[in-house]
C-alpha positions in Angstrom: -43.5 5.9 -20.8 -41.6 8.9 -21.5 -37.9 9.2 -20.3 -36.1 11.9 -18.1 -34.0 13.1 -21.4 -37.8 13.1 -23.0 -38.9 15.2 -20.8 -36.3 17.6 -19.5 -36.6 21.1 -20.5 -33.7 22.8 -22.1 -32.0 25.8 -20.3 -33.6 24.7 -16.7 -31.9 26.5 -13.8 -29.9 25.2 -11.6 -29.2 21.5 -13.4 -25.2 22.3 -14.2 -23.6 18.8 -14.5 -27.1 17.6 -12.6 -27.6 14.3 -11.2 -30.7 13.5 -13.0 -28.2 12.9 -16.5 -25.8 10.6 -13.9 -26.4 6.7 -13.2 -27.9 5.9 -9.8 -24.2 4.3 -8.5 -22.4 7.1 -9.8 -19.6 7.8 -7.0 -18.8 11.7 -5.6 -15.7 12.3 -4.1 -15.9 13.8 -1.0 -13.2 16.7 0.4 -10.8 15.8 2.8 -11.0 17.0 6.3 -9.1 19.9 7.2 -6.6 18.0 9.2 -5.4 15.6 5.5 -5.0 18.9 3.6 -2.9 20.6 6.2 -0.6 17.5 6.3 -0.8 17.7 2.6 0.3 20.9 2.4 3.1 21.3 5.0 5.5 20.0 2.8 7.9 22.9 2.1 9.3 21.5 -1.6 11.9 24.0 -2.1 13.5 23.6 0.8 13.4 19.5 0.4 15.0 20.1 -2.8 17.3 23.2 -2.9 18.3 24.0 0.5 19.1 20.5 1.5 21.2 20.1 -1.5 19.3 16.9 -3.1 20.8 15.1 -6.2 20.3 12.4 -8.8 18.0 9.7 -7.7 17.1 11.2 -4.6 15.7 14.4 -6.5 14.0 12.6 -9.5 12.4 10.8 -6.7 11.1 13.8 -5.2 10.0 15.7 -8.5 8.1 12.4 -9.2 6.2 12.2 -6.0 5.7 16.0 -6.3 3.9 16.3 -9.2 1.7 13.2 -8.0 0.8 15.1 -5.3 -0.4 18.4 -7.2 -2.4 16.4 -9.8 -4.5 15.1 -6.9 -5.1 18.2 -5.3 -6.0 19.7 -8.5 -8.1 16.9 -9.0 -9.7 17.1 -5.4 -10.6 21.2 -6.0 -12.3 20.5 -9.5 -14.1 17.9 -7.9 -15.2 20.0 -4.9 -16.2 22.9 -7.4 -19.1 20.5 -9.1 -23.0 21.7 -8.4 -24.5 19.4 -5.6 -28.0 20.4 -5.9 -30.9 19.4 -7.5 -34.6 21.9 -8.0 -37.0 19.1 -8.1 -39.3 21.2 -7.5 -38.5 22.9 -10.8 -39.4 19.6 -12.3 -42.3 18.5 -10.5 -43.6 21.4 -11.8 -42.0 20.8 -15.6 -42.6 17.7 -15.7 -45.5 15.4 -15.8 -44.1 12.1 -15.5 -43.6 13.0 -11.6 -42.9 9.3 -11.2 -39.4 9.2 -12.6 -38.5 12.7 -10.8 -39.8 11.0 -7.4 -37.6 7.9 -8.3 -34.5 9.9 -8.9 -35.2 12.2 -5.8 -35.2 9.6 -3.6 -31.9 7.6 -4.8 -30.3 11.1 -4.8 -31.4 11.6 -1.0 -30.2 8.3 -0.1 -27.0 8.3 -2.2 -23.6 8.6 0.3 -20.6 9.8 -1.0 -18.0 7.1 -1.1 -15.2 8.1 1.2 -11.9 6.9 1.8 -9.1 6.3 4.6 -6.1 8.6 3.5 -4.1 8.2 7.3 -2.0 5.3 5.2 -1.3 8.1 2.4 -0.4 10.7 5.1 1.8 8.5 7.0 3.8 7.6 3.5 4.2 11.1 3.1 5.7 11.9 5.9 7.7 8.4 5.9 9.1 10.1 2.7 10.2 13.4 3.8 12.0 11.7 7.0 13.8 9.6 4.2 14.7 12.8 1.9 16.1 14.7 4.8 17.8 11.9 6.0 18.9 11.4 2.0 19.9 15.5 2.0 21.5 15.3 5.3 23.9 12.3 4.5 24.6 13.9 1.0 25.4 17.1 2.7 27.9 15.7 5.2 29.6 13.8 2.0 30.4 17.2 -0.1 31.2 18.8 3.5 33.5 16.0 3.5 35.1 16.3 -0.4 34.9 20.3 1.0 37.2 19.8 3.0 39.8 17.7 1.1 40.2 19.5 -1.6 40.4 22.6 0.2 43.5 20.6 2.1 44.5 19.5 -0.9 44.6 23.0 -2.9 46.5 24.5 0.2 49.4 21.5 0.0 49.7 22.6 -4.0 49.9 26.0 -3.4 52.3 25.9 -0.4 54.2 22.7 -2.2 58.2 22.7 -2.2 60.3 21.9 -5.7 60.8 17.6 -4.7 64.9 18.2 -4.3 63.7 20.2 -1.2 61.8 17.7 0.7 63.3 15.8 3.5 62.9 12.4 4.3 60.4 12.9 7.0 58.4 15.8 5.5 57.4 12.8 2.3 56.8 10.3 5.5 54.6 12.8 7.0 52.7 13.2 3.6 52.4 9.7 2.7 51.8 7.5 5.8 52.1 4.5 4.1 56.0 5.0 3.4 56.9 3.5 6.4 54.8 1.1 7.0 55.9 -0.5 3.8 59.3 0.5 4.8 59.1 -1.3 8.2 57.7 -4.4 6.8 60.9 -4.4 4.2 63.4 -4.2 6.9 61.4 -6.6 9.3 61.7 -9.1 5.8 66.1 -8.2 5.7 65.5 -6.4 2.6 67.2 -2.8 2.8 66.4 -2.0 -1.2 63.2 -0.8 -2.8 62.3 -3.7 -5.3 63.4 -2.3 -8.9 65.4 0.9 -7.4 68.3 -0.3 -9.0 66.9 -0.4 -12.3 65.7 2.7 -12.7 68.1 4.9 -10.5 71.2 2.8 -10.8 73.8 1.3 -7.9 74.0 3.5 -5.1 77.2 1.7 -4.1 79.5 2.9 -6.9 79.0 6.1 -5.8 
C-alpha cells in the first residue's frame, strides 16, 4: 500500500509545515488568553530595575527571570504564526489512496490542543515583583540612609576646628561615648585614662 510521502505531490498549496508530515500525538501549543498576556506584559522592567535603584543579587535576579520571560513569549508568537489548515480536499482529489487521507483527516479533526494552567506562573510573577520592590524599596531607604551621613559627615569636615580649639564639651557632644566611659571610670575611683601617663606624661609635675 502506498504511503502518504509516496503519494504527496510536490509544491501542493496550502501544506506549509502540514499536519499530514506530523505524528498523530504531535502536541500544538495553544495561545494564551488575553487576560495571561496582559499580566505578562504589565511588568514595566525599566522601572523595576533603574528607577528603583536595584543592585547585585537583587538585579542579576531580575535580568535572569527577564530574559526567561522574553524567550517564552518569542516562543509563544512563533508558535502562534504556524499554518493550522489542512486542503484535504486537494488531496482527495491528488491522491488515490483516499484511505490514508480519510485516516489522517479524521485524527486531525479529533486532535485537541494540549493546554495548560499558567494562574501558578502568573501568581509567581507577580509574587516576584512585590519581592523586587520590596528589595528596591529597602535598598533605597539604606543609601538614603548613608546619604545622609556622609552628607553630615562632609559638613563636620568642612566646618571642623584645629583640635587645640575644641572644648571639653564640644568633643563630648561629638563622641557620645566619652562620658559614658568617663562615668563608669569615676563610678570604679579611677580619675586617670588607663596609659595617659605613658604617652602624655604626669600631669602632676606641672
Amino acid at each position: 500500500m502506498a504511503t502518504v510521502s509516496d503519494t504527496l505531490p510536490i509544491g501542493a498549496p496550502e501544506t506549509r509545515e502540514s499536519p499530514l508530515d506530523a505524528p498523530p500525538t504531535l502536541r500544538r501549543a495553544a495561545p494564551l488568553p488575553c487576560a495571561a498576556r496582559s499580566a505578562a506584559l504589565k511588568l514595566d522592567w525599566t522601572k523595576v530595575t533603574s528607577s528603583l535603584g536595584l543592585r547585585g543579587q537583587t538585579v542579576a535576579s531580575l535580568q535572569a527571570f527577564k530574559k526567561r520571560n522574553e524567550d517564552a513569549r518569542r516562543k509563544i508568537a512563533q508558535l502562534q504564526e504556524q499554518a493550522t489548515t489542512v486542503d484535504f480536499a486537494h488531496y482527495r482529489s491528488t491522491l488515490k489512496n483516499q484511505a490514508v487521507v480519510e485516516e489522517i483527516e479524521k485524527r486531525f479533526k479529533a486532535f485537541k490542543p494540549v493546554t495548560y494552567d499558567v494562574s501558578r506562573q502568573l501568581k509567581a510573577i507577580e509574587a516576584f515583583e512585590v519581592e523586587a520592590v520590596k528589595n528596591a524599596e529597602a535598598t533605597k531607604q539604606a543609601v538614603d540612609l548613608e546619604l545622609k551621613d556622609l552628607a553630615a559627615t562632609l559638613k563636620n569636615i568642612e566646618e571642623a576646628r584645629p583640635f587645640e580649639d575644641l572644648t571639653v564639651d564640644e568633643v563630648a557632644a561629638a563622641e557620645k561615648s566619652i562620658d559614658e566611659k568617663t562615668t563608669q571610670l569615676i563610678s570604679k575611683g579611677r580619675w586617670m585614662v588607663p596609659g595617659y601617663k605613658e604617652k602624655f606624661g604626669d600631669l602632676a609635675i606641672v
